[in-house]
N, C-alpha and C positions, 0 to 999 in steps of 0.2 A: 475566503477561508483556505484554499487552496496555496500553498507556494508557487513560484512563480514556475518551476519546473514544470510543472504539472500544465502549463500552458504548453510547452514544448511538444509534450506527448499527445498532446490533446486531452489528457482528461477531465472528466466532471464526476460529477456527484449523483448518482442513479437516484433522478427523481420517482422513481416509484417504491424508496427503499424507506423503510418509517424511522428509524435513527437516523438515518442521512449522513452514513459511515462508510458506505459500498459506492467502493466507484467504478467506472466503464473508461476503456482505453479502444477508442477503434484501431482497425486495423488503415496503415496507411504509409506512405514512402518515410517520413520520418522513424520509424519503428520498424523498420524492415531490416530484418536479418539477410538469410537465404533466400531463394525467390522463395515464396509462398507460405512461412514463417515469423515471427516475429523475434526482433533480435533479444539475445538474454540480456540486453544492458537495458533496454526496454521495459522487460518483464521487472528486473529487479530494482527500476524506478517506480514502476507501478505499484510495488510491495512495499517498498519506503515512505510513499505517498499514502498510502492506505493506513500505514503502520501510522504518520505522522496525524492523518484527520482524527484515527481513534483515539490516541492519547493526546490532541487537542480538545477534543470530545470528553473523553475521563477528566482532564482537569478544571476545561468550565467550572463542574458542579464544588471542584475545592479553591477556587479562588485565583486558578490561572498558574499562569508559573511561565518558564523561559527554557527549554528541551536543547539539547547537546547527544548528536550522537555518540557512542561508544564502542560500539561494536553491532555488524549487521554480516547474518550468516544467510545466504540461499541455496535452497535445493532446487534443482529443477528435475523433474518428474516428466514430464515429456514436452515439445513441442509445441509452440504456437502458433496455432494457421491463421489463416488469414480471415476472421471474423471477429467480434467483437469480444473483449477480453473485461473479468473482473473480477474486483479483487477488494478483500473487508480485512481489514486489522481489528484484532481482540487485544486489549490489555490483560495479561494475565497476573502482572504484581505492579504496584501503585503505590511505591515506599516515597518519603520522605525524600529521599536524592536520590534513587534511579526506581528504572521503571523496565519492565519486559514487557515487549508486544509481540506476540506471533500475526503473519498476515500469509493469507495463499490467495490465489488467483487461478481464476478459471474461464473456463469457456462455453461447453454447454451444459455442464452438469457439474456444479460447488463440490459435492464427494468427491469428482475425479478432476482434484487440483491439477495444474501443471505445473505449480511453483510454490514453493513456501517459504520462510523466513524467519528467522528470530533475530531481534532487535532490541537491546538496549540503552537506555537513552538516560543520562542526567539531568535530574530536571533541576532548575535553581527557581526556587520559591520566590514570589515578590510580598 
């Protein structure tokens, strides 16, 4: 379910998540920014990837479809050390040809994101 990127980074799908939309990035030399950090190219694949399971996720239930990105904005908020990193994409609109996803990513406390994102994406209907 995952694109192939997401191999790169290391990440999966937090099996103890009940939608199966939040995923987990450890910390490790591929993802390395500054010593003890993780890099923002990193972080802002992790948002991408998140953003892409959820609106894989929202389209299941309508019949599938084919996503084009558009446009992808990040903030980054503080910091990424070096522990495990995660991150859930919410679709907030679900139109007929595009779509908005917001995604943040966190580390030991969801409230206090380090990252966030808005993403939107073409989708072509099959």
């Amino acid at each position: 379910m995952l694109p192939p990127y997401a191999d790169l980074l290391g990440l999966s799908i937090d099996p103890t998540d009940e939608e199966g939309c939040r995923l987990i990035m450890p910390f490790g030399d591929g993802v390395l920014g500054r010593p003890g950090f993780l890099h923002g190219g990193a972080i802002s694949g992790l948002l991408e990837m998140a953003a892409i399971v959820a609106l894989k996720h929202a389209l299941q239930g309508e019949g599938g479809g084919r996503i084009k990105p558009i446009n992808v904005t990040v903030d980054f908020m503080r910091g990424g050390r070096d522990k495990l990193t995660y991150a859930r994409g919410i679709v907030t609109r679900l139109g007929t040809r595009v779509a908005n996803v917001e995604a943040i990513a966190w580390q030991d406390d969801e409230t206090k994101p380090i990252s966030a994102a808005r993403l939107n994406y073409l989708v072509v209907r099959e």
